[in-house]
C-alpha positions as CSV (number, residue, x, y, z in Angstrom):
1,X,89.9,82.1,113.5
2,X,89.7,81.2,109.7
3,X,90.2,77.2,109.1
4,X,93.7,77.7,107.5
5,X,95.1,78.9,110.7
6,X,92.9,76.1,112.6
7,X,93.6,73.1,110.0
8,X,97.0,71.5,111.2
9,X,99.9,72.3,109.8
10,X,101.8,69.7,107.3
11,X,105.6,70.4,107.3
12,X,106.7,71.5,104.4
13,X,109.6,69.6,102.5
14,X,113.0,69.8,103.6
15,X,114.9,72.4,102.5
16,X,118.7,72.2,100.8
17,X,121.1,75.3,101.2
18,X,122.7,76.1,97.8
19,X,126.0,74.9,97.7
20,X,128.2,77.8,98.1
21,X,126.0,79.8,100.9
22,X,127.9,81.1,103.7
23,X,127.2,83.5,106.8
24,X,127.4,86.8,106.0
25,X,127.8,89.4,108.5
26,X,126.3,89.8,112.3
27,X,124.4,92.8,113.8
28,X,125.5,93.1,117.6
29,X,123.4,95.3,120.0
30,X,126.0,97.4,121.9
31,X,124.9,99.5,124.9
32,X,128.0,102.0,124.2
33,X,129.6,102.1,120.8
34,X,132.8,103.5,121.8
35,X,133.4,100.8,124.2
36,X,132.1,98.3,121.7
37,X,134.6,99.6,119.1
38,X,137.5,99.6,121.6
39,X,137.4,95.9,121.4
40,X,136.2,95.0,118.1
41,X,138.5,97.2,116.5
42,X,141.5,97.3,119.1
43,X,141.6,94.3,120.2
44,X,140.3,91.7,117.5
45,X,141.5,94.1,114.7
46,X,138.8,94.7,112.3
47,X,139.0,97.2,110.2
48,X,136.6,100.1,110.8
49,X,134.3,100.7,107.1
50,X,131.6,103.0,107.8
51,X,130.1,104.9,110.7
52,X,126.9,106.2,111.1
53,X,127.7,108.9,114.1
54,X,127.6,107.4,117.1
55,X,125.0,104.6,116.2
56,X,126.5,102.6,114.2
57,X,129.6,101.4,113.2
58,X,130.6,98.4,110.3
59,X,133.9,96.8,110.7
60,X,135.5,93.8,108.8
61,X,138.9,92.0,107.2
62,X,140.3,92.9,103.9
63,X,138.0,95.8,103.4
64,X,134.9,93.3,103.3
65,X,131.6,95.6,103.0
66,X,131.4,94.6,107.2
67,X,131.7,91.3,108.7
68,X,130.2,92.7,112.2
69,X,128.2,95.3,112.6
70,X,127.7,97.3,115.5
71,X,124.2,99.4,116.6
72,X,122.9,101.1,119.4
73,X,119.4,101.4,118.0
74,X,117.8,99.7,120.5
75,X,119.8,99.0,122.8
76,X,121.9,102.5,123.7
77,X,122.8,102.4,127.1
78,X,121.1,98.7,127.8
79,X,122.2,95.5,129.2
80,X,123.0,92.4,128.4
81,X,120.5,90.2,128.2
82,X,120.5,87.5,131.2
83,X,121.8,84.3,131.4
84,X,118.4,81.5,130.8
85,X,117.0,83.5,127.8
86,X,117.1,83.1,124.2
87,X,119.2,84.8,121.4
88,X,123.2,84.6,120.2
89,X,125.2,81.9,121.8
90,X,128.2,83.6,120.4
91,X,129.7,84.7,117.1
92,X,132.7,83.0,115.4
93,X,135.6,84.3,114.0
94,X,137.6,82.0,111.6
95,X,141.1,82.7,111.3
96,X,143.1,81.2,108.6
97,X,146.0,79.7,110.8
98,X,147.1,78.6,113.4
99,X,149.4,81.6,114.0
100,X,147.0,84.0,113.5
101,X,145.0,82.5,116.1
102,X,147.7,82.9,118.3
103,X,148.3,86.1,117.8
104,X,144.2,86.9,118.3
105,X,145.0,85.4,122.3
106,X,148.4,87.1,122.4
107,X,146.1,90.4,121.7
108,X,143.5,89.1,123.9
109,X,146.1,88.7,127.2
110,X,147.8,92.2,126.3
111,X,144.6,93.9,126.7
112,X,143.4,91.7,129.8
113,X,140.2,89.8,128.5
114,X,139.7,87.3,129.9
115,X,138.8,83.9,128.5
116,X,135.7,81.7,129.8
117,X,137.3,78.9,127.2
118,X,139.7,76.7,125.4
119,X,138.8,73.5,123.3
120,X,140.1,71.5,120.7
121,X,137.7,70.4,118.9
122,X,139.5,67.9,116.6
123,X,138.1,69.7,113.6
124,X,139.2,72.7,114.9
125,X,140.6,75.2,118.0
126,X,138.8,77.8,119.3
127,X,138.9,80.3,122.3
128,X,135.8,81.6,124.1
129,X,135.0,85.2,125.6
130,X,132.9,87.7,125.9
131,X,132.7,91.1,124.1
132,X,132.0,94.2,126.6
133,X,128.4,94.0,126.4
134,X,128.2,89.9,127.2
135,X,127.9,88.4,123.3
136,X,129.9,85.2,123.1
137,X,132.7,85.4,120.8
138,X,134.5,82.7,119.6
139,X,137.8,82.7,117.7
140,X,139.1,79.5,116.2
141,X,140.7,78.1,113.1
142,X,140.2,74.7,111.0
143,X,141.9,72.2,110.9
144,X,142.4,70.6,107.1
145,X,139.3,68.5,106.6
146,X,141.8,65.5,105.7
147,X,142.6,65.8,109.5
148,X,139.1,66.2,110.9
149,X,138.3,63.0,113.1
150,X,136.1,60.4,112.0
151,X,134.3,57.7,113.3
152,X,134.8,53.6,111.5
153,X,132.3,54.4,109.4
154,X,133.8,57.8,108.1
155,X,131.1,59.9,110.0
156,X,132.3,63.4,111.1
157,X,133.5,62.9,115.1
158,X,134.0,66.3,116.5
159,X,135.4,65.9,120.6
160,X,135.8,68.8,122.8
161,X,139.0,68.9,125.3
162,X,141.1,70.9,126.8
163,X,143.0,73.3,124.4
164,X,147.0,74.1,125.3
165,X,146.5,77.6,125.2
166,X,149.9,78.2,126.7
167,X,151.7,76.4,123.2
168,X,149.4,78.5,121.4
169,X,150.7,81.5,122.8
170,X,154.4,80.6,122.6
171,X,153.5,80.6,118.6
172,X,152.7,84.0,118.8
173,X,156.3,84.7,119.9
């Protein structure tokens, strides 16, 4: 080995995000595209932008470029990968209301998927599930940041309990 990769490493300073950065857009691994769009598109109702046969497919809101992206490029007929290994907790959908969240779950219980979760999170709510080929998926909406919770001495103090998701459905009515 050369002494650069042998000298110990010094860790470099601290980076700072520009302010205005944001996530852009995912790339999910899908075993079966059509399957994959069934939900994405159906269900969650994202606009189909592009395809690229049956490999690929970009979806979004508000004819965005693509928000999620779906591939079978390596992963065509595959599985999910188990439980204990690394990679995507889930991805997160924010939705601008609180009654557009509840129509996302009154969507979600039409079509039968089930949800692993429910939590109010004081800055926000958010339901958990799983798409068809095991990625987390979490839709949720903000609350205003003048309502977040906050400890005595101001510091953000996020909590997770129990969400009703039975009042949020009723909003959906």
């Amino acid at each position: 080995m050369s002494a650069t990769l042998d000298a110990p490493r010094q860790a470099p300073p601290r980076a700072t995000a520009p302010t205005g950065l944001r996530i852009g857009h995912v790339h999910l691994k899908v075993a079966d595209l059509d399957r994959a769009l069934a939900f994405w598109r159906d269900v969650i109702g994202l606009e189909e932008q592009q395809r690229m046969g049956s490999q690929a497919v970009f979806l979004s809101a508000d004819g965005y470029h693509h928000h999620i992206a779906l591939n079978t490029w390596e992963s065509a007929g595959g599985s999910p990968p188990p439980f204990g290994t690394t990679g995507l907790f889930h991805v997160a959908l924010l939705y601008p209301d609180r009654a557009s969240l509840a129509q996302a779950l009154k969507r979600l219980v039409q079509a039968g998927y089930p949800l692993e979760g429910a939590s109010d999170h004081g800055v926000s709510e958010a339901l958990y599930l799983r798409d068809p080929d095991g990625n987390g998926v979490e839709l949720y909406r903000d609350r205003p940041a003048e309502d977040w919770p906050r400890d005595a001495a101001g510091n953000l103090a996020m909590v997770t309990r129990r969400l009703d998701v039975k009042a949020l459905l009723a909003e959906a009515a």
